[in-house]
C-alpha positions in Angstrom: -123.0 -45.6 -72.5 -126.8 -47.0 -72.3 -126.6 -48.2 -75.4 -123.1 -49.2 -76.2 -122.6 -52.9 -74.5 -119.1 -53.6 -73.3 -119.2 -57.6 -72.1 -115.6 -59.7 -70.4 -114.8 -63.1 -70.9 -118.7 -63.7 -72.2 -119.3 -67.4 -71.9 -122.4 -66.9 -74.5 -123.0 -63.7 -77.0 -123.7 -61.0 -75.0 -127.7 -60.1 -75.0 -128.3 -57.7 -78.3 -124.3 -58.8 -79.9 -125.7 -62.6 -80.6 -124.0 -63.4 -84.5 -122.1 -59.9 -84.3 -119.3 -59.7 -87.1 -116.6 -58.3 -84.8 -113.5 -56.7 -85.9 -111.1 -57.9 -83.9 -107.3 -56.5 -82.8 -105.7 -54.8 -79.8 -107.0 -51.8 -80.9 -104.4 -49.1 -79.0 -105.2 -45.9 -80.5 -107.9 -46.6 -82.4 -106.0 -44.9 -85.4 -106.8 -44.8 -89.2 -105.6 -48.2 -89.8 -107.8 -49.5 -87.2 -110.3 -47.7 -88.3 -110.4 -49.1 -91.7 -110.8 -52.5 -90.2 -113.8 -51.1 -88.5 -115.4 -49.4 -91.4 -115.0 -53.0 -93.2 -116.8 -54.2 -90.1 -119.4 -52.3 -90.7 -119.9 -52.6 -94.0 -120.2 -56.5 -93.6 -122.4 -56.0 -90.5 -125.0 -53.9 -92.6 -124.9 -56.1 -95.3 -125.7 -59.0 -93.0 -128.1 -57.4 -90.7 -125.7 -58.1 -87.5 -124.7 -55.7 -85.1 -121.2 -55.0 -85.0 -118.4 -55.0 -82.1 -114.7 -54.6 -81.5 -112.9 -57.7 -80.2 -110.0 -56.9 -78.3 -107.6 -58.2 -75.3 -106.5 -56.8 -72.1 -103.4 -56.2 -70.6 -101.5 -55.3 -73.4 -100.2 -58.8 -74.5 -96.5 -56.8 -74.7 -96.8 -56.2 -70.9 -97.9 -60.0 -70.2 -95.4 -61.4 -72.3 -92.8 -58.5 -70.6 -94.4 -59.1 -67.1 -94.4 -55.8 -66.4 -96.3 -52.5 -67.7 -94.1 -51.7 -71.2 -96.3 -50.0 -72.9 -97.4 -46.8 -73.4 -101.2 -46.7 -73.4 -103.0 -44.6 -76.1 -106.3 -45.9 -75.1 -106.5 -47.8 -72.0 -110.2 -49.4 -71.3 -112.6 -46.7 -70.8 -111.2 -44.5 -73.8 -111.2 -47.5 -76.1 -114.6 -47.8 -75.0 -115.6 -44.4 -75.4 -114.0 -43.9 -78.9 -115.6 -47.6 -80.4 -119.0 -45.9 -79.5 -118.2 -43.1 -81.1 -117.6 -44.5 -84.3 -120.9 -45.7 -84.5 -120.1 -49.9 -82.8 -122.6 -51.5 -81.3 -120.4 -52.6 -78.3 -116.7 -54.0 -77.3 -116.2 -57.3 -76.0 -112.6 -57.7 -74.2 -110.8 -61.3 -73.8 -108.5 -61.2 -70.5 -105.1 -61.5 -72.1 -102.8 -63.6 -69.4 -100.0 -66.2 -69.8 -102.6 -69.0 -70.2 -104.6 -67.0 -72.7 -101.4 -66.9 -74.4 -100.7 -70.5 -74.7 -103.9 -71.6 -76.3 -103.6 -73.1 -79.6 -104.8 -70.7 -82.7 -107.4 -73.5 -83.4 -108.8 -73.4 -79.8 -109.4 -69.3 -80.5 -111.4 -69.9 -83.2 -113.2 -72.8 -82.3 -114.3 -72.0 -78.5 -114.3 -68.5 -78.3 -115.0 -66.7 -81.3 -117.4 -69.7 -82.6 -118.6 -71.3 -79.4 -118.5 -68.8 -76.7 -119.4 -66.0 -78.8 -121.4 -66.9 -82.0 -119.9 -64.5 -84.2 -121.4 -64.5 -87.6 -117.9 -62.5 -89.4 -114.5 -61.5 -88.2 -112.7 -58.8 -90.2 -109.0 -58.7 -89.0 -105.4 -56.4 -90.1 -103.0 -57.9 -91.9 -100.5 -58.3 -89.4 -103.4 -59.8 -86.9 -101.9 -62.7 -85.5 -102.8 -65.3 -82.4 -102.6 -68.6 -80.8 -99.7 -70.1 -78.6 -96.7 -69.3 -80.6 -98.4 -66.7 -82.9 -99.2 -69.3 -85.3 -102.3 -68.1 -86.3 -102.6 -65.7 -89.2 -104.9 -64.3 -91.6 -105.0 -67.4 -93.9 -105.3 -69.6 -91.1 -108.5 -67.5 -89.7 -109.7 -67.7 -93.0 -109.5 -71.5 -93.3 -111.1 -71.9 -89.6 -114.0 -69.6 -91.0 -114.8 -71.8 -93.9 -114.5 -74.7 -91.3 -116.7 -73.3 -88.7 -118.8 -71.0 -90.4 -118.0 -67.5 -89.5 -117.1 -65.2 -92.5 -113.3 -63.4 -92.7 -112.3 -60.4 -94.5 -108.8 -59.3 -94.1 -108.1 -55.5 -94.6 -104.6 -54.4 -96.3 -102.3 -52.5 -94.7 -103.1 -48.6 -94.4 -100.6 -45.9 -95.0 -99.6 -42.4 -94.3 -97.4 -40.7 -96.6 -94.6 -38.5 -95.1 -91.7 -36.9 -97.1 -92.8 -39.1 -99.9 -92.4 -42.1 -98.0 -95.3 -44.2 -97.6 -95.5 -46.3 -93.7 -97.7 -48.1 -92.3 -100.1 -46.1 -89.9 -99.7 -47.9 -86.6 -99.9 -47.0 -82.6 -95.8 -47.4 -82.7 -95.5 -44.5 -84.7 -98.3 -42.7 -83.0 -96.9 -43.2 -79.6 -93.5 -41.7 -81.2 -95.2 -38.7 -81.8 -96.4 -38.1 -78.5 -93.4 -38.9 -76.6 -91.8 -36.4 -79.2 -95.0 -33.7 -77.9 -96.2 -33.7 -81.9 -99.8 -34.1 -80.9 -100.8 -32.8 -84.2 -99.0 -35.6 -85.8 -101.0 -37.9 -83.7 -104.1 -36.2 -84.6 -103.2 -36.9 -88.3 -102.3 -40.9 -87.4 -105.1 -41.2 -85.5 -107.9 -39.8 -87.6 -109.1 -37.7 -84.2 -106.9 -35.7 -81.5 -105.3 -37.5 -78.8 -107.0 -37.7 -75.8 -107.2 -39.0 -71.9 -109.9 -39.5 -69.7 -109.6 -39.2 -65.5 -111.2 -38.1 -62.5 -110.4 -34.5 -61.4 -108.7 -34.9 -58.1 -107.8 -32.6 -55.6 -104.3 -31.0 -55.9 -102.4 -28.4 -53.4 -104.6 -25.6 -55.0 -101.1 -23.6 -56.3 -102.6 -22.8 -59.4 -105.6 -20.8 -57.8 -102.9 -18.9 -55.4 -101.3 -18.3 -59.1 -104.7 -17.1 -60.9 -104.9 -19.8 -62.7 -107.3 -22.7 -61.4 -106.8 -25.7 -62.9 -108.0 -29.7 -63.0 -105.6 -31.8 -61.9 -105.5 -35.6 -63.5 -103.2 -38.4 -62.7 -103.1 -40.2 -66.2 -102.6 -43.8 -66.8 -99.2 -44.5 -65.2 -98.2 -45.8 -68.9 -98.4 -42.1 -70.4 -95.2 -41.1 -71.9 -97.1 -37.6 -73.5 -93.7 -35.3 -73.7 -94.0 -32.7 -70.7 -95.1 -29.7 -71.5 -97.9 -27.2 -72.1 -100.5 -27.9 -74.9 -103.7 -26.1 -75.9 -106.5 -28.5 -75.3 -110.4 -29.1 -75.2 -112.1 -30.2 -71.7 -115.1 -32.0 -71.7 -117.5 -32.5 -69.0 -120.6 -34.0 -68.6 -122.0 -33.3 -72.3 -120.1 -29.2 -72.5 -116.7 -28.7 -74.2 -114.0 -26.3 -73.1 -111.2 -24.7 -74.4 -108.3 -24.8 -72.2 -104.5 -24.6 -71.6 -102.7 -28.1 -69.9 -99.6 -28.5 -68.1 -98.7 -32.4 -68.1 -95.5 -32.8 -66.3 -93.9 -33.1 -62.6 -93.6 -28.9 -61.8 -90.0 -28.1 -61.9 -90.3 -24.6 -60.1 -92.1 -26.0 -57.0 -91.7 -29.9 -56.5 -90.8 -32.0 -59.0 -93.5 -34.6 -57.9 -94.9 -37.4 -59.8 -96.5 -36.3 -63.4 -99.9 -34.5 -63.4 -101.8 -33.3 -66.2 -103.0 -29.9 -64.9 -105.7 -28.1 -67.3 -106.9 -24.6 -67.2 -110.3 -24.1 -68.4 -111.1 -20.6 -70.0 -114.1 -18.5 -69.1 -115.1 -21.4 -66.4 -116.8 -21.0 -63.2 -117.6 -24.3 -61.1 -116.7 -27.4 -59.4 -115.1 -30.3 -61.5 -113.8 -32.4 -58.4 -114.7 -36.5 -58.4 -116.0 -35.9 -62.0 -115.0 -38.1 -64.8 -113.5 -35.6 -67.8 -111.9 -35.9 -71.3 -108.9 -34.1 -72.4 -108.1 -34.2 -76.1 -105.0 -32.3 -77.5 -104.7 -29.9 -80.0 -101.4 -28.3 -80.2 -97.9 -28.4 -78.6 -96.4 -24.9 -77.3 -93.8 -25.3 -75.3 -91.8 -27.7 -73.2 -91.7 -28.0 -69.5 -89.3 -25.6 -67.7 -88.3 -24.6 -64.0 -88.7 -20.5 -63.9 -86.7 -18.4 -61.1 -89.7 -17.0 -59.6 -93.4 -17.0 -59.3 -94.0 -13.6 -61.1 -92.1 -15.0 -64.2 -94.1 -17.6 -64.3 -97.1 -16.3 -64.1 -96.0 -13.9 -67.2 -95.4 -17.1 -68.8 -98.7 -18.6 -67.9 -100.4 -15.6 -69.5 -98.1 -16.2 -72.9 -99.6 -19.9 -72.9 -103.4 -18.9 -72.3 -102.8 -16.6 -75.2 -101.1 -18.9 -77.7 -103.5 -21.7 -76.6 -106.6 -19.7 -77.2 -104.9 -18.3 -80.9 -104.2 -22.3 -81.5 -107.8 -23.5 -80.6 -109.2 -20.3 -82.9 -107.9 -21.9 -85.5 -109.9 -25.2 -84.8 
């Protein structure tokens, strides 16, 4: 990312982000609704001639205030990262969220962070964007600090999505729903791109190359509550793209062992281990199951190759 600045806890505006207009939020997902906070970002950041960041906080304020890990990570660090460069940011700055973080008054936020320590020229914010000890700070409280300390504020309405004639509010609850459920397609739909993960390939027991079917192995973010099962997915690696077939689960027939995203890359030939690679998912085939032998697993394994590759034909 040679480009796309990422900065912590910056006491000063990072070098090339100095009066950024930052859209600010925790981000997790980075679906449509987010995204329209961003593209009003953007807009305002063109207008005024700043560049343009996401603001965001980690942990997960739900697992500080939880004390524990609670939440199910869409995008933890390095894919938030990766996906705010791809639409186009100019970097992402991230406040540590911890229980003193937490107990700061709304009017310290604004005042010595986002107008001291960081300069910002415009904030553009959700509806529902709240913050301060006590969440007391909301989107007509930002705005009021903005005309106090100079920083412009536009506040984006809430965006929808409109199933069985309902209309509710796109949001990373709902998206994680759908991937606990397996409906990665769903997610693709909330989201506004597919659903993906990023790891280093690690060395596994090699069972799948005994089976004829190599894979990657990954060890996702122990948050990940994807459903278990096989999905047809895309690999990529160090600039190439791949279609493939994944396994994410714990291996009923053999072990049972601790979940492992296992991906099977078609028409490849080469060594992935210790490189970073990106997993996004396209469509859900079947669930997880224990077979009674090898041999009827490996028939099955061939059924999945052939409905992943008929699923990823189909774009």
């Amino acid at each position: 990312m040679s480009d796309f600045i990422v900065a912590r806890d910056p006491q000063t505006p990072p070098a090339g982000l100095a009066g950024a207009v930052a859209a600010i939020g925790n981000f997790d997902g980075l679906h449509r609704g987010h995204r329209g906070v961003i593209a009003r970002a953007q807009a305002l950041a063109k207008k005024l001639g700043r560049p343009c960041v996401l603001l965001t906080f980690e942990p997960h304020p739900a697992d500080v205030f939880a004390g524990r890990p609670v939440i199910f990570r869409l995008t933890p660090p390095d894919a938030k990262a990766a996906q705010a460069q791809r639409l186009g940011l100019d970097g992402m700055i991230v406040l540590t969220f911890d229980g003193a973080f937490s107990k700061r008054p709304a009017r310290d936020f604004t005042q010595d962070i986002l107008s001291e320590h960081l300069g910002l020229s415009a904030i553009v914010a959700g509806y529902d964007f709240r913050f301060g000890a006590g969440r007391a700070g909301d989107a007509e409280f930002l705005r009021a600090e903005g005309a106090r300390l100079g920083f412009a504020v536009e506040i984006v309405e809430r965006i929808v999505q409109d199933e069985g004639g309902s209309l509710e509010a796109v949001s990373s609850t709902a998206t994680r729903a759908a991937l606990e459920a397996g409906d990665v397609a769903l997610a693709r739909d909330l989201l506004g791109h597919p659903y993906f993960v990023r790891a280093i390939v690690r060395h596994g027991d090699k069972r799948g190359r005994l089976l004829g079917f190599p894979t990657a192995n990954l060890a996702l973010d122990p948050s990940n509550r994807l459903a278990y099962g096989i999905y047809a997915v895309r690999l990529a690696v160090e600039g190439v793209v791949y279609d493939a077939v994944a396994s994410f689960g714990r291996r009923p027939t053999f072990d049972n062992g601790a979940p492992l995203l296992e991906v099977y890359i078609f028409d490849f030939a080469g060594d992935l281990y210790g490189k970073e690679v990106e997993v996004a998912f396209y469509g859900f085939i079947r669930g997880e199951a224990k077979f009674e032998s090898v041999e009827a697993l490996i028939d099955q394994m061939g059924q999945d190759c052939a409905a992943a590759k008929d699923i990823m034909s189909r774009g």
